[in-house]
N, C-alpha and C positions, 0 to 999 in steps of 0.2 A: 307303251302307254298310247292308248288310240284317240283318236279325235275326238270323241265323247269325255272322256276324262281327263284330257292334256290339259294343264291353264297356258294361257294364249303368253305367249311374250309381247313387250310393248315396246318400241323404242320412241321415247321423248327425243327431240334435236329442238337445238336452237342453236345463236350465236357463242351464248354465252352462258349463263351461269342462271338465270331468267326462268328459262323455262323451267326453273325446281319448283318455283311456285304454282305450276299448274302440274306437274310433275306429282309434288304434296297434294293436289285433290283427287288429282286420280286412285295416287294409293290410298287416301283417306276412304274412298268409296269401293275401292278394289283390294284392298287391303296382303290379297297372295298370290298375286297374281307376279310374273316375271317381267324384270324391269330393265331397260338398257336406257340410260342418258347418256347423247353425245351435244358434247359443246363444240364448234367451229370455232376455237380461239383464236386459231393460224389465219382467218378471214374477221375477226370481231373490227370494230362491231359493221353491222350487214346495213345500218343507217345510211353510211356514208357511201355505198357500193351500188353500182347502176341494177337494174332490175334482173337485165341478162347475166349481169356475172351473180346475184343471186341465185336465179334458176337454174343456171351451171354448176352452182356451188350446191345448192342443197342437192339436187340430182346426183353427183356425182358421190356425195359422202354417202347418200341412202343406199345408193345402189352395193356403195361396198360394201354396208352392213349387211344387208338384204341377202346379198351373195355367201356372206361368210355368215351368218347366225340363221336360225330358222323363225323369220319374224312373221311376225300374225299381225298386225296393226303398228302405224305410224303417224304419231303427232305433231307435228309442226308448230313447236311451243312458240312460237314465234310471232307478232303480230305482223313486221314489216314482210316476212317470207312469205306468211300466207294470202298477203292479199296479191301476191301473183304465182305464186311457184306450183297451187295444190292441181289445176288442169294437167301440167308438166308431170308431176309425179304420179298422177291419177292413168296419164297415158301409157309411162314408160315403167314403172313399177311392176311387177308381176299381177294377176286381176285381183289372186286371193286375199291381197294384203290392202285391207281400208286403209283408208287416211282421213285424217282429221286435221283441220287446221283451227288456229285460234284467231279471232277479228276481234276489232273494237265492241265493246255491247253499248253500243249505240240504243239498239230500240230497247232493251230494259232500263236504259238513264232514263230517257226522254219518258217511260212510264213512268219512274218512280219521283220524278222530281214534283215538286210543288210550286218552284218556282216558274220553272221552265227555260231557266238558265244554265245549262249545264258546259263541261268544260273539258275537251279531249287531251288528253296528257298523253303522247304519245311521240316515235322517233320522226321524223326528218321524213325517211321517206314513207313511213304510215301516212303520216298527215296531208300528202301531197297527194296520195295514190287513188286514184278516178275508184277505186272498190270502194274506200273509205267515203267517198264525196255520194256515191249510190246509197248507204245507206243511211246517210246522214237526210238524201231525197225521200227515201223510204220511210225513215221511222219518226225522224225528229221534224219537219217541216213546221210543228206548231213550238219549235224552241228555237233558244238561243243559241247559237253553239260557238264556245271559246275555243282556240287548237293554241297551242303551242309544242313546238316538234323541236326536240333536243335530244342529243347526245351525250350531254355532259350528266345530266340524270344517269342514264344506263352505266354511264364510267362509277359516278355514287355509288350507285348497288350493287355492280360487280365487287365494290374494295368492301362495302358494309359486310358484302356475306363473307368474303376471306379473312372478317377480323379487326378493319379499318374505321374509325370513328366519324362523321358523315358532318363532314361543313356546312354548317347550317346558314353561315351566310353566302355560300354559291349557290345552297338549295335554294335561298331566298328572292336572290336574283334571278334566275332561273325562272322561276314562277310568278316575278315580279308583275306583270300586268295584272295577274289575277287577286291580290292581296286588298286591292280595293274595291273590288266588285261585289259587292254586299248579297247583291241578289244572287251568286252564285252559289248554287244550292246542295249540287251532285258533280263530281267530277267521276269520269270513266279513267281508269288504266289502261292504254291501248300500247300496253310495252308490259310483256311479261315481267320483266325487272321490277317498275315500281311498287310492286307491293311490297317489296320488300323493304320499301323505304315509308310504309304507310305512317308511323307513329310520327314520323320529320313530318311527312307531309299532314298531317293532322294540325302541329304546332302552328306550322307557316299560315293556315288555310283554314281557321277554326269557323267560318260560316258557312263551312260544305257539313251538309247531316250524313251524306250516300257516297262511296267511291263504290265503285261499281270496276266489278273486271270479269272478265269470261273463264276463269279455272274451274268452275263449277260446274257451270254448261258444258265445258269441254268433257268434264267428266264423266258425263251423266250421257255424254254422248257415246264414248266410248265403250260404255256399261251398254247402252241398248247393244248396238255394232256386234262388242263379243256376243251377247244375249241371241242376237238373232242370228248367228253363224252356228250357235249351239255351244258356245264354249262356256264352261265355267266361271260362274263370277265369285264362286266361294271353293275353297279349297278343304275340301274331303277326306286328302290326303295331305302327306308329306311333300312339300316342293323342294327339294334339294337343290336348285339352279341358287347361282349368284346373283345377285344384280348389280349388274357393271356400270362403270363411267369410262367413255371415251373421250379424246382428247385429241386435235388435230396439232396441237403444238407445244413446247414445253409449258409446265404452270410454272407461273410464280410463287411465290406465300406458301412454299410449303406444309407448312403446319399449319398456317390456316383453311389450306385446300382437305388435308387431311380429317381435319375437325367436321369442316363442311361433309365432306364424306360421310363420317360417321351419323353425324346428325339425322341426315336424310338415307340412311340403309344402305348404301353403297360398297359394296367385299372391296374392289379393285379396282383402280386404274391405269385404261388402256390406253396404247395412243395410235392413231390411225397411220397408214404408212401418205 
C-alpha cells in the first residue's frame, strides 16, 4: 500500500485515561483511520510532576512507539504536557511525524461568553504554566478569568470512566469558590478528563450556558495535517490494522478497563516495557 492510499496511523498519549475524550473527536471526524492510545499510568497523574520529568516522560514513551510502530501523527491529549513538551518532541521526533498538542480554549470562552466571566478548570500545573498565563494576555484581557487547578478532579474521571459512581460532594467542594458566582457564564476544560465529568459538573454549576474544551479543534487539526500531507481522511478501502491501547503499568478494574475498551474500539491491550 503506497503513500497515496495508506490511512495515516495516529497515536493519542496522555497520562491517563483523558485523552479518550479528544481521542472520541478525532475518530468522530476521522472515523477509519488507525488509532494507537497510550496512557502513562506508571507516571499519572503528570499534575503533580515538575515540567522536566514531563518532557522526559512523554519524550521517552513517544519515542518507543515511534521506533516500534510506523506512526504518521502524534497528539498530545494532554493539557498540562502540551503546554511545555510539544518544542521537545517537535525537535527530537523524526520531521515526518506532526504533532499536535491540546491547550486550554481560552480565546473561543472569552468569544463566546456574554458575561465575560469565564472560569479555567484545569490541573495544578496547567494553571500555573506562563503558556497558559499568554493566552489568557492574548485572548481574554476584556474578561474575568476564574482558575482553579486540581487533581482530585482528574482522580474523579479516571474511576467515572472505569465504572466508579462520582461523589458529588468532593466534586462540590472542589469547585466550591465558583458555586456562587452568578455571573459565571462559560467555564473552559483545560484537562482532558473533565469532560467526562460534564453532566456532575452541570449539576454543581447550573449558571454556566458554555463549557468549552478543545477536542474538536484538535480534531479538525489533525484532518487538515493528514489532508495536506496527502493522506486519506476517508477510507476506500478495507483497513485491517487494530487499534491498540497502551499501557505503562499494570490496570486496575479490570472489567471496567475492558468495558472502556470496548466502548471506544480498542482490539488490545498492550503494555509498554
Amino acid at each position: 500500500m503506497n503513500k497515496a492510499t495508506k490511512l495515516p496511523t495516529i497515536l493519542v498519549f496522555d497520562s491517563g485515561v483523558g485523552g479518550l475524550t479528544v481521542y472520541h473527536e478525532i475518530k468522530q471526524l476521522l472515523p477509519n483511520n488507525h488509532y494507537f492510545y497510550c496512557l502513562d499510568n506508571a507516571f499519572f497523574p503528570y499534575s503533580e510532576k515538575t515540567e522536566q520529568q514531563i518532557i522526559d516522560r512523554t519524550l521517552l514513551i513517544c519515542r518507543k512507539l515511534v521506533e516500534q510502530y510506523p506512526i504518521d501523527l502524534v497528539v498530545i491529549a494532554c493539557n498540562t504536557a502540551s503546554t511545555v513538551v510539544l518544542p521537545t518532541l517537535r525537535q527530537h521526533l523524526p520531521s515526518h511525524i506532526s504533532i499536535v498538542g491540546t491547550v486550554p480554549a481560552i480565546k473561543p470562552a472569552a468569544k463566546i461568553s456574554q458575561t465575560k466571566h469565564i472560569g479555567l478548570l484545569a490541573t495544578k500545573g496547567t494553571v500555573k504554566r506562563a503558556y497558559t498565563e499568554a493566552l489568557i494576555k492574548a485572548y481574554a484581557t476584556d474578561c474575568q478569568v476564574e482558575k482553579i487547578g486540581t487533581t482530585e478532579l482528574v482522580e474523579l474521571a479516571e474511576n467515572k470512566l472505569r465504572g466508579d459512581s462520582v461523589d458529588l460532594g468532593k466534586l462540590r467542594n472542589i469547585i466550591k469558590p465558583w458555586i456562587e458566582l452568578k455571573q459565571l457564564d462559560t467555564v473552559i476544560w483545560g484537562c482532558t478528563h473533565f469532560p467526562l465529568l460534564e453532566n456532575e459538573l452541570k449539576l454543581c454549576l447550573p449558571q454556566v450556558k458554555y463549557f468549552v474544551d478543545s477536542g474538536k479543534a484538535v480534531a479538525k487539526r489533525v484532518k487538515f495535517l493528514l489532508e495536506e500531507k496527502a493522506y486519506p481522511t476517508t477510507a476506500e478501502m478495507n483497513h485491517n490494522q487494530q487499534n491498540l491501547i497502551f499501557a505503562t503499568a499494570a490496570i486496575g478494574n479490570i472489567f471496567g478497563f475492558n468495558n472502556m475498551m470496548q466502548r471506544y474500539g480498542f482490539s488490545e491491550l498492550k503494555y509498554l516495557d
